[in-house]
C-alpha positions as CSV (number, residue, x, y, z in Angstrom):
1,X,76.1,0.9,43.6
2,X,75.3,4.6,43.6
3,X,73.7,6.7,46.1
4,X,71.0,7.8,43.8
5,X,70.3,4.0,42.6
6,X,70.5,3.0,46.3
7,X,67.8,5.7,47.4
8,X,65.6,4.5,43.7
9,X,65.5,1.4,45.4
10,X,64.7,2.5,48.8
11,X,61.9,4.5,47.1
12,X,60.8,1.5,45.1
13,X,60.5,-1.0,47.9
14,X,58.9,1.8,50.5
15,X,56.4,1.9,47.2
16,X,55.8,-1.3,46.8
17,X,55.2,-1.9,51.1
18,X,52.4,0.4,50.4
19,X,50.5,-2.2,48.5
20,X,49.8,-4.5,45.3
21,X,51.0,-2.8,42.0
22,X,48.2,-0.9,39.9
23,X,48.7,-2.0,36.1
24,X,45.3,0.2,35.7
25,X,46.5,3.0,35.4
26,X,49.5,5.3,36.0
27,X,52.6,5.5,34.6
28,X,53.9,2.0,32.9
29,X,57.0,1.6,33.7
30,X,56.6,2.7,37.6
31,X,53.9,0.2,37.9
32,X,56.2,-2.8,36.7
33,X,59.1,-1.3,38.7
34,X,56.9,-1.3,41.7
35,X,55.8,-5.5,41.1
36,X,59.3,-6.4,39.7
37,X,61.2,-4.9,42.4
38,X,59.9,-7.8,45.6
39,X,59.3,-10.0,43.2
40,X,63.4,-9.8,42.5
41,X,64.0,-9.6,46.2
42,X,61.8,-12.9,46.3
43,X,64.1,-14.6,43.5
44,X,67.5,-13.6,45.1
45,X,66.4,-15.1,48.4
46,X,65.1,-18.5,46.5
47,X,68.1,-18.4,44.0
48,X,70.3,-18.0,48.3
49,X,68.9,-20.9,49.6
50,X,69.2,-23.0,45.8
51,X,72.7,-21.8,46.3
52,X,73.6,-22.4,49.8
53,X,73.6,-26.1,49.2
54,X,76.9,-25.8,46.8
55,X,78.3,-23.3,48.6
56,X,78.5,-24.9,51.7
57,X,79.3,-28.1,50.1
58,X,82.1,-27.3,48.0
59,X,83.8,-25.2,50.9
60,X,83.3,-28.4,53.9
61,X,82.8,-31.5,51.6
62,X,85.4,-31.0,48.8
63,X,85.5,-30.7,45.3
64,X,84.0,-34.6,44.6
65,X,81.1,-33.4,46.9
66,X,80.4,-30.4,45.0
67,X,80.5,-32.5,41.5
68,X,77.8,-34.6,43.1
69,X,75.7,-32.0,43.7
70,X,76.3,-30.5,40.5
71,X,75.1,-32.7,38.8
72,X,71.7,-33.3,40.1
73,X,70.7,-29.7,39.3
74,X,69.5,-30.4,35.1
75,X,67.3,-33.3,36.5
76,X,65.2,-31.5,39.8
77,X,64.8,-28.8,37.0
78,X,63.2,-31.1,34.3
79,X,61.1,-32.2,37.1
80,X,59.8,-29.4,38.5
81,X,60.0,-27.1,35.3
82,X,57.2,-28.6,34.2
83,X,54.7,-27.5,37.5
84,X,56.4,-24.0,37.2
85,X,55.7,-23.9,34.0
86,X,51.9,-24.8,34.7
87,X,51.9,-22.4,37.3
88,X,52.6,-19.7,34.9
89,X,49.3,-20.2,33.0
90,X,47.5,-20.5,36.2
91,X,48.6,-17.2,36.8
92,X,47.3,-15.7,33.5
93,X,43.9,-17.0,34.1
94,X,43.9,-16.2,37.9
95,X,45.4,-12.8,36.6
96,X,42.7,-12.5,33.9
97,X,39.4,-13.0,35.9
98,X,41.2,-10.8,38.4
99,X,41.4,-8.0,36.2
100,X,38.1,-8.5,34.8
101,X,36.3,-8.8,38.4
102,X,35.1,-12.2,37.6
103,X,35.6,-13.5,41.3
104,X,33.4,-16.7,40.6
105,X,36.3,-17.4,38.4
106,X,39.1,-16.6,40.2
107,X,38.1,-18.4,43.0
108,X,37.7,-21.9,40.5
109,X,41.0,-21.7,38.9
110,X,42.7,-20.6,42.2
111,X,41.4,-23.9,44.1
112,X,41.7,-26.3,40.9
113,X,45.6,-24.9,40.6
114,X,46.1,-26.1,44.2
115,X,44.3,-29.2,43.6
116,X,46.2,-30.0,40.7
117,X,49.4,-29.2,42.5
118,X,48.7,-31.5,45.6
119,X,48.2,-34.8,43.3
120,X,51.0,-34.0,40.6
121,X,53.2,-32.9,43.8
122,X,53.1,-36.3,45.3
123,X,53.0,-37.9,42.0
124,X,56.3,-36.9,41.0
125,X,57.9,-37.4,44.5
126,X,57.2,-41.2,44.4
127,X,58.3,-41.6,41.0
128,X,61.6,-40.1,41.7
129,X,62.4,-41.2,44.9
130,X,61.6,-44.7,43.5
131,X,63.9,-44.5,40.1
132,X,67.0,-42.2,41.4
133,X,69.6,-44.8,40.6
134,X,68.4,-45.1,37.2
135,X,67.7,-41.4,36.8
136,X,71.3,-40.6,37.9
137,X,73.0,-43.3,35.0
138,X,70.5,-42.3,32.5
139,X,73.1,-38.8,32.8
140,X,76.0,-41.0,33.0
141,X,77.1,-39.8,36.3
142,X,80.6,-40.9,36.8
143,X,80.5,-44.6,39.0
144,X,82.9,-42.9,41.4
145,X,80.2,-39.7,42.0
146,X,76.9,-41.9,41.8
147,X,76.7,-43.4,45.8
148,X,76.5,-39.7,47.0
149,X,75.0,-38.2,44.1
150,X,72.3,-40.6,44.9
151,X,72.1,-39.7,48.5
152,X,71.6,-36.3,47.7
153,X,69.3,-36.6,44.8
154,X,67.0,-39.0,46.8
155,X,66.2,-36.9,50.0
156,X,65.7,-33.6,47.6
157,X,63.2,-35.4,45.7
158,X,61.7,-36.8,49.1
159,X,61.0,-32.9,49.3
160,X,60.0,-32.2,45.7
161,X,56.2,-31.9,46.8
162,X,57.4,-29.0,48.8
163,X,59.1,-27.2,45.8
164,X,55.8,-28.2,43.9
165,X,53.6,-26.1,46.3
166,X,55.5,-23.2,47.1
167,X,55.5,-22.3,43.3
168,X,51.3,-23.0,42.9
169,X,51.0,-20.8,45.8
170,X,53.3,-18.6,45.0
171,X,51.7,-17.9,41.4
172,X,48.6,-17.7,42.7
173,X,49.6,-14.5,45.1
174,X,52.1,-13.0,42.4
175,X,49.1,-13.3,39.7
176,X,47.1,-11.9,42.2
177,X,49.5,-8.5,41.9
178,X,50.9,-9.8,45.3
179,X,54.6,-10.2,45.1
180,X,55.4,-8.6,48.5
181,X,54.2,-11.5,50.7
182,X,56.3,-14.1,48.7
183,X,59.7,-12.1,49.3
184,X,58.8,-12.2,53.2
185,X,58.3,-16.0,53.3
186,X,61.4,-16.4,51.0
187,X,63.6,-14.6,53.7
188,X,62.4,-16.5,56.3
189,X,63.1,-19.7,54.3
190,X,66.3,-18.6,53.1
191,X,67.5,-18.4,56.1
192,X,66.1,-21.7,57.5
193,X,67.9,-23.2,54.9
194,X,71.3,-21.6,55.2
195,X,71.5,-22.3,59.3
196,X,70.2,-25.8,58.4
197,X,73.4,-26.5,56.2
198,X,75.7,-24.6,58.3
199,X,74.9,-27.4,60.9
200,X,73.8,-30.4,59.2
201,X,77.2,-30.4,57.1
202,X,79.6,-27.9,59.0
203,X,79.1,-28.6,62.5
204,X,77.7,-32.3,62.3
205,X,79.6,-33.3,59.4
206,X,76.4,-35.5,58.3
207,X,77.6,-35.8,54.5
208,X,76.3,-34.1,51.4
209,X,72.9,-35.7,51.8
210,X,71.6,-33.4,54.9
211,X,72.1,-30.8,52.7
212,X,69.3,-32.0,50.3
213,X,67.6,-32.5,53.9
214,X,67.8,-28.6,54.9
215,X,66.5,-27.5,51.7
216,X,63.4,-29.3,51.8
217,X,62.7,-28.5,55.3
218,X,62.9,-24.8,54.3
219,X,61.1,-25.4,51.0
220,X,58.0,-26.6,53.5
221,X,58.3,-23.7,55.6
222,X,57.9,-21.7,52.8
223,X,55.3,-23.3,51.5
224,X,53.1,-23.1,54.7
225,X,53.3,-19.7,55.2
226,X,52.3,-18.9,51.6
227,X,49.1,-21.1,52.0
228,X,48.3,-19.9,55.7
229,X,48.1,-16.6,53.9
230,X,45.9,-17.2,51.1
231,X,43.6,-18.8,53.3
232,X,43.9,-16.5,55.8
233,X,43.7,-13.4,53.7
234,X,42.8,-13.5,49.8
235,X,43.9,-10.7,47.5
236,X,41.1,-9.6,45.7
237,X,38.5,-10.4,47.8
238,X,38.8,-14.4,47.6
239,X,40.7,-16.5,50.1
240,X,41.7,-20.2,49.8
241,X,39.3,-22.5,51.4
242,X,40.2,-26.0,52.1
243,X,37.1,-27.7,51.7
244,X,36.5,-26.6,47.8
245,X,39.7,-27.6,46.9
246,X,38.8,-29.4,44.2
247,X,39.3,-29.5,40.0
248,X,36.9,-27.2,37.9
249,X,36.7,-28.9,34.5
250,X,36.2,-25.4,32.7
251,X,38.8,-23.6,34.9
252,X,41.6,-26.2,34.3
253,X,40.9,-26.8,30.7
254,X,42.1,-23.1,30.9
255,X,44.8,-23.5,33.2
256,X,46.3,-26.5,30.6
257,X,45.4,-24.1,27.7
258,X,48.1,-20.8,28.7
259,X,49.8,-23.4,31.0
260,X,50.7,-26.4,29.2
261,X,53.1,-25.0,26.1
262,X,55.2,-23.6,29.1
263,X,55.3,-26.8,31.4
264,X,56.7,-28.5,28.6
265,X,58.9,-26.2,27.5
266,X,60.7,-26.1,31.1
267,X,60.6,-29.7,31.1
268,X,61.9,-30.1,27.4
269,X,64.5,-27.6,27.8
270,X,65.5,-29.6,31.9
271,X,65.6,-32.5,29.2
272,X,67.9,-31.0,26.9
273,X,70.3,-29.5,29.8
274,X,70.4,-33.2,31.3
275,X,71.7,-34.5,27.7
276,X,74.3,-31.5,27.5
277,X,74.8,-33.0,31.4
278,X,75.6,-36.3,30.0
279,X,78.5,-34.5,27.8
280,X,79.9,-32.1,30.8
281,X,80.2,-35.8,33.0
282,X,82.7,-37.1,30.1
283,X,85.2,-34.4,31.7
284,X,86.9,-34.7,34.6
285,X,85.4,-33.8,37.6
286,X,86.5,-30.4,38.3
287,X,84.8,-29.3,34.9
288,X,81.5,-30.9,36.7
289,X,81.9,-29.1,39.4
290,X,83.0,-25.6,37.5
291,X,79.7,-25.9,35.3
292,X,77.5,-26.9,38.4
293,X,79.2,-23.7,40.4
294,X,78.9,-21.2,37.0
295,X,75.0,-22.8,36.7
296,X,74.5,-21.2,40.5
297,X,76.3,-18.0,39.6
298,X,74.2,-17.5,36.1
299,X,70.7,-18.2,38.5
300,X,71.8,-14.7,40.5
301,X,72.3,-13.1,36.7
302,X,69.0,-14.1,35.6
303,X,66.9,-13.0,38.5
304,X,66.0,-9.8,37.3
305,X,65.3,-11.2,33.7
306,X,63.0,-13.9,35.2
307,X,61.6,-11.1,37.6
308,X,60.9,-8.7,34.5
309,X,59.7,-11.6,32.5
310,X,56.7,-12.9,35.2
311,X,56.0,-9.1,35.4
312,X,55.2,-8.5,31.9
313,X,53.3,-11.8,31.5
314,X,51.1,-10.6,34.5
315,X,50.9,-6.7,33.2
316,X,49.7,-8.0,30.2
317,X,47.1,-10.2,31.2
318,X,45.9,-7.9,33.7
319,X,45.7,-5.3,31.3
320,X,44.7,-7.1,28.3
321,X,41.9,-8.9,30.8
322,X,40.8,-5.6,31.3
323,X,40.5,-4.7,27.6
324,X,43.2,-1.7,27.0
325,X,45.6,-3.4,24.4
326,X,47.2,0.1,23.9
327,X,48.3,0.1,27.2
328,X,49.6,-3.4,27.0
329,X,51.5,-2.9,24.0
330,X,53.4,0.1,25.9
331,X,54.3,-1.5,28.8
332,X,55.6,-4.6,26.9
333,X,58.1,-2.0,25.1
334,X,59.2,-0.3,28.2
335,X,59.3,-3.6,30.0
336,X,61.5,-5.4,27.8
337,X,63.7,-2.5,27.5
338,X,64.4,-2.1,31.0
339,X,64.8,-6.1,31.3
340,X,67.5,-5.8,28.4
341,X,68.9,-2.8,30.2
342,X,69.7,-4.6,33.5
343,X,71.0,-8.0,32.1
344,X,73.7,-6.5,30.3
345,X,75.1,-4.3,33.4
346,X,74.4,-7.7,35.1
347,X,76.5,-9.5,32.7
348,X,79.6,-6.9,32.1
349,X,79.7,-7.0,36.5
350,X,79.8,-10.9,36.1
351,X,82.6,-10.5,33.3
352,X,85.0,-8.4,36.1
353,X,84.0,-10.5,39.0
354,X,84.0,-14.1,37.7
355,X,87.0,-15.4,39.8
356,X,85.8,-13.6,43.1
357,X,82.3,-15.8,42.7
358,X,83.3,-18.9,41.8
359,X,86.2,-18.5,44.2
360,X,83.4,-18.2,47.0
361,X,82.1,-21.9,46.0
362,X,85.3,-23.7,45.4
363,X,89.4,-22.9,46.2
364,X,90.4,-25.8,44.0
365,X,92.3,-23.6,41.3
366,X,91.0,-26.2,38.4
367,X,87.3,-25.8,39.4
368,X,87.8,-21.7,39.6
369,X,89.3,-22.2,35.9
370,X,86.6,-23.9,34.6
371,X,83.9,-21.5,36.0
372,X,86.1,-18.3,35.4
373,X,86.1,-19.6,31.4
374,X,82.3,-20.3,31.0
375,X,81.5,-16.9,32.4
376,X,84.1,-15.0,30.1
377,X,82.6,-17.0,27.2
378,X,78.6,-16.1,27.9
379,X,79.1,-13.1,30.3
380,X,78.1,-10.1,27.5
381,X,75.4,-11.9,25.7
382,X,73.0,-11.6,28.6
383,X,71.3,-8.8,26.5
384,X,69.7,-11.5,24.1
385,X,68.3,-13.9,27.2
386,X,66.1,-10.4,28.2
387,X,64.8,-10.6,25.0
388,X,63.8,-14.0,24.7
389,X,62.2,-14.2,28.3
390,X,60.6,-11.1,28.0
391,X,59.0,-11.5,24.8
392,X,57.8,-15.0,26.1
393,X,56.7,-13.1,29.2
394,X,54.6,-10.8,27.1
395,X,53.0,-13.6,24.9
396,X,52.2,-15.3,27.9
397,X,50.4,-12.3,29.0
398,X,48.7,-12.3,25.8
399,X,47.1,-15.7,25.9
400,X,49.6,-16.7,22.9
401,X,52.0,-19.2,25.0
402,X,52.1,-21.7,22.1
403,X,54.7,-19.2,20.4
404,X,56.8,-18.8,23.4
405,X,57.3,-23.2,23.7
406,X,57.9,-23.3,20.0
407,X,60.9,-21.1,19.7
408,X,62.3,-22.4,22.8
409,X,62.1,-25.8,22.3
410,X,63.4,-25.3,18.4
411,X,66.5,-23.0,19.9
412,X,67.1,-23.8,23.5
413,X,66.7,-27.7,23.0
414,X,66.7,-29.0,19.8
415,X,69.1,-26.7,18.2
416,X,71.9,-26.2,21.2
417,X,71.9,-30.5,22.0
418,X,72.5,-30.6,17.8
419,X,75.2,-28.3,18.4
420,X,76.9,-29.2,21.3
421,X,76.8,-32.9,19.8
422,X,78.5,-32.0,16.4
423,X,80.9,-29.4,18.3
424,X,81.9,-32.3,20.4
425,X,82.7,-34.8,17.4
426,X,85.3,-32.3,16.2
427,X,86.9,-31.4,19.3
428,X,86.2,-32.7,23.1
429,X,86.8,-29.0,24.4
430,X,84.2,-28.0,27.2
431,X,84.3,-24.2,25.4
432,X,82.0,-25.5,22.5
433,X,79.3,-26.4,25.3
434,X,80.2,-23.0,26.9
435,X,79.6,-21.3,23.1
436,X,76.0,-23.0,22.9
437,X,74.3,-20.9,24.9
438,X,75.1,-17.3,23.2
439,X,74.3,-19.2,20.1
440,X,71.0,-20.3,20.8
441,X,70.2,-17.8,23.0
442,X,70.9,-15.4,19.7
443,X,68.6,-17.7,17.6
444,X,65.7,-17.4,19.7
445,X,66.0,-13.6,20.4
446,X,65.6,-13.1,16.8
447,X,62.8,-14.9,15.8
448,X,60.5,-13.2,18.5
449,X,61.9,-10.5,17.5
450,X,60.4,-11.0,14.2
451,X,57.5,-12.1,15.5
452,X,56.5,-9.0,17.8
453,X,57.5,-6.5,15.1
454,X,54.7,-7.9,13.2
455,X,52.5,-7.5,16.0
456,X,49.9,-10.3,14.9
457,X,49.7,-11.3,19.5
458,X,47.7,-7.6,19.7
459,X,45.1,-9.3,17.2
């Protein structure tokens, strides 16, 4: 990194300490550098502590261990996607009535989001703590992987109501223009998390299911901190209050409205990677553990694309709640193009330094081969993923998230499990899976392409 980048950060963050980012007014593209840039910090630490687990892992446990971890990552995705997903269309209304000064109604769809969150949250934890055995076949996990798969799959999803509230809370404060707070609570999580392992599995040796055990401890801390703020001290004027947390029919008929095409199309899309799961557990288990170690490495590539993406979606609605389309439509261009910008000199850095990273997670020479291949394969394409989260970021914002679940289910789900399948039939080489993702992620990136050019969202 260069000086000059290295003091545009500094500047940045120093910016962004001074308070919540003004999409009112001033220019565009130093307003979204100004959210993006904790919100990215926020992601890295979340994206450390998801990654600390295999890390630590594959280095102490060995190469079996890091398969079994692997593995589980497609299905606490599918389960959770679906409450992220939610929580992104709470944040459009919350960002909405914000931007309009309705506080009546951003103190309704704050509580009902919480609301919703604590009885889904538990919901899901019993259901998967109950059917892990028959989650983790469903996958076809190999016989020799599933006793520890299963240990570790059990106790994360003991802590899944954790995960479920940090991301309501979370979207409430980030909707709120608030992504500052977030990043503090993720560094102090982060590093819970990392010390946690470090002794549960390196100095205590307790097996590949305490490491499931430190991330949901840290998951809670986080959690806590972010509620003790929002009740403490609401953005906006508004603060969470425990006894009116409670549903508001009008408030999560809106919520379901912008929140429900993206819950499902996290969930759809943790379906479909669990079925191209099913096809990377027919290889042996180095290639499970090269494609669960490559999965961990991609997460660090697609921070600042998911950090760009959750900026524009709350730019827009902000700005769009606030009735200056113009505005909105020129800081959707010069959002997506500085999202596009970054993911590729992301990707060609990933292209040089694929064998450092994956060597970090694994020395068994197979399992760096594996990983080293994927990322050659998908490493320059990075370009078209800005584009497709972008534009779903900035049709979120718009109120028009119907679009966004439609093309992503049709590419990202339906259209890369048809391929992989028929790839497979020809020839049982783990490149086709690899060769799926710039494929689809092409597909997708043109048709909202086509469908922004035509402009019919500003209507």
């Amino acid at each position: 990194m260069s000086v000059a980048t290295f003091l545009s950060f500094l500047i940045i963050a120093d910016m962004a300490e001074k308070g919540i980012a003004d999409f009112s007014s001033g220019p565009i593209a130093r307003s979204i550098l100004i959210y993006t840039f904790p919100l990215f910090l926020g992601n890295l630490f979340q994206q450390l502590y998801n990654a600390a687990d295999t890390l630590i892992v594959g280095n102490f446990l060995g190469p079996d261990a890091l398969a079994a971890v692997s593995s589980s990552g497609s299905l606490i995705f599918m389960m959770v996607g679906f409450f992220n997903g939610l929580a992104v269309g709470a944040g459009v209304v919350i960002s909405r009535a914000y931007g309009a000064g309705d506080r009546e109604r951003l103190e309704k769809a704050m509580h009902s989001d919480i609301a919703f969150g604590i009885a889904a949250g538990l919901a899901i934890t019993l259901l998967a703590v109950l059917f892990t055995p028959r989650i983790l076949r469903a996958i076809a996990t190999p016989p020799s992987l599933l006793p520890i798969s299963a240990s570790y799959f059990r106790i994360y999803s003991a802590g899944i109501f954790f995960s479920v509230m940090y991301n309501v809370l979370m979207g409430i404060m980030n909707a709120l223009g608030d992504s500052r707070h977030p990043l503090y609570y993720l560094i102090v999580s982060s590093a819970v998390n990392i010390v946690l392992d470090l002794v549960f599995v390196g100095l205590l040796g307790w097996g590949v299911w305490s490491a499931a055990l430190a991330t949901i401890i840290s998951q809670a801390v986080s959690a806590a901190l972010c509620f003790c703020r929002l009740q403490r001290k609401g953005e906006g004027g508004v603060r969470i209050r425990i006894r009116v947390i409670a549903i508001s029919g009008m408030e999560m008929r809106a919520i379901i409205r912008f929140g429900l095409p993206s819950g499902l199309q996290n969930s759809i899309i943790g379906f479909a990677n669990t079925v191209i799961q099913a096809s990377v557990n027919t290889f042996p288990a180095a290639a499970i553990a090269g494609f669960g170690v490559y999965a961990k490495i991609e997460g660090f590539v697609l921070l600042p694309i998911s950090s760009f993406s959750l900026a524009l979606t709350t730019f827009v609605a902000q700005v769009s709640g606030a009735g200056n389309r113009d505005r909105a439509l020129k800081g959707a261009k010069e959002g997506m193009a500085m999202c596009v910008a970054v993911a590729e000199a992301v990707g060609a850095l990933l292209f040089v330094s694929a064998p450092l990273l994956v060597r970090m997670f694994s020395s068994d020479p197979d399992v760096i081969a594996y990983g080293v291949r994927q990322a050659r394969i998908e490493a320059f394409f990075y370009f078209l993923v800005a584009v497709s989260h972008s534009s779903a970021g900035i049709l979120r914002g718009a109120g028009k998230a119907f679009i966004p679940m439609l093309v992503m289910l049709s590419a990202w789900c339906a259209f890369r499990v048809a391929f992989v399948r028929a790839a497979l039939s020809f020839t049982h080489d783990i490149s086709v899976i690899y060769a799926a993702y710039p494929v689809t992620w092409l597909l997708s990136s043109a048709i909202f392409a086509y469908y922004l050019l035509r402009r019919p969202w500003l209507r």
